[in-house]
C-alpha positions in Angstrom: 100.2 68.0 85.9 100.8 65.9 82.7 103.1 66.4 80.8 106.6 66.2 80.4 109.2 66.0 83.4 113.0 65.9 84.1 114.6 64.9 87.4 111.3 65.2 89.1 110.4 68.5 87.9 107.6 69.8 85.2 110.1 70.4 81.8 109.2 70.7 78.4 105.3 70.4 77.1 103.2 70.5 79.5 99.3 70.9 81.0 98.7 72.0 84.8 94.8 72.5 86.4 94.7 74.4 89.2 92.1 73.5 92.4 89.9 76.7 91.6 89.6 75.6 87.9 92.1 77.4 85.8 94.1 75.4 83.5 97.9 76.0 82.3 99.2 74.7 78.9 102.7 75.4 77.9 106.1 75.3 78.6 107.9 74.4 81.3 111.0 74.8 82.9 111.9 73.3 86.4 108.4 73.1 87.6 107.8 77.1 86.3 105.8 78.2 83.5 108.7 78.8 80.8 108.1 79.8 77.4 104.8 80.2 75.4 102.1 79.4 76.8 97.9 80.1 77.5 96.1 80.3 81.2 92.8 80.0 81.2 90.9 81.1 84.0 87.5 80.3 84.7 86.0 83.0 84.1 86.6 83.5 80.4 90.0 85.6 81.3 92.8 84.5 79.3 96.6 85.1 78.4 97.9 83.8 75.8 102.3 84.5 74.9 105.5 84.5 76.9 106.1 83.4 80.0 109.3 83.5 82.2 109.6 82.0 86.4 105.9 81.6 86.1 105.6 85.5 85.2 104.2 87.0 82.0 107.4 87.8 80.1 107.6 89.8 76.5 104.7 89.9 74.2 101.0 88.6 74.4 97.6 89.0 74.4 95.2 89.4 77.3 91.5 89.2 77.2 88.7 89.2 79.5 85.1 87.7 79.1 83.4 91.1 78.4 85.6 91.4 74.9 88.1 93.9 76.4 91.9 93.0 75.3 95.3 93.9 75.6 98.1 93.0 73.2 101.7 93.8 74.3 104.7 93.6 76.3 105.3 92.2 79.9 108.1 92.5 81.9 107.6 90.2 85.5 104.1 89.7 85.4 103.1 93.3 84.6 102.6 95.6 81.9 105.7 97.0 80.3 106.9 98.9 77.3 104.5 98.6 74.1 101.1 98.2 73.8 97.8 98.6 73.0 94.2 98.2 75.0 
């Protein structure tokens, strides 16, 4: 992780690689994905909006590396309320 830290734990800014190769840049907020922010996996999926305890939270934008996307509203980590595929 680089970035940004308070009493030990990831806060504020910051950019988090994962052993399989995915890559985290947003916020943080003790040590959880808080805020906006974009995951990158590597295989070309991508999410790119709110996040809240590390879950997708209120609007973004999914896509996938065949050109398919979804733009819309999460509620913890899944699809919820409006949106369009």
């Amino acid at each position: 992780m680089a970035g940004e830290w308070k009493d030990n734990k990831a806060c504020g800014k910051g950019k988090f690689w994962h052993v399989d190769g995915d890559v985290f840049e947003g916020q943080w907020l003790d040590d959880k994905a808080n805020g906006y922010g974009i995951y990158k996996h590597v295989n070309g999926a991508k999410y790119e909006g709110n996040w809240k305890d590390d879950l997708q939270d209120g609007f973004g934008v999914e896509s996938w590396g065949d050109g398919s996307k979804y733009e819309g509203y999460y509620k913890e980590g899944k699809k919820h309320g409006e949106g369009f595929f």
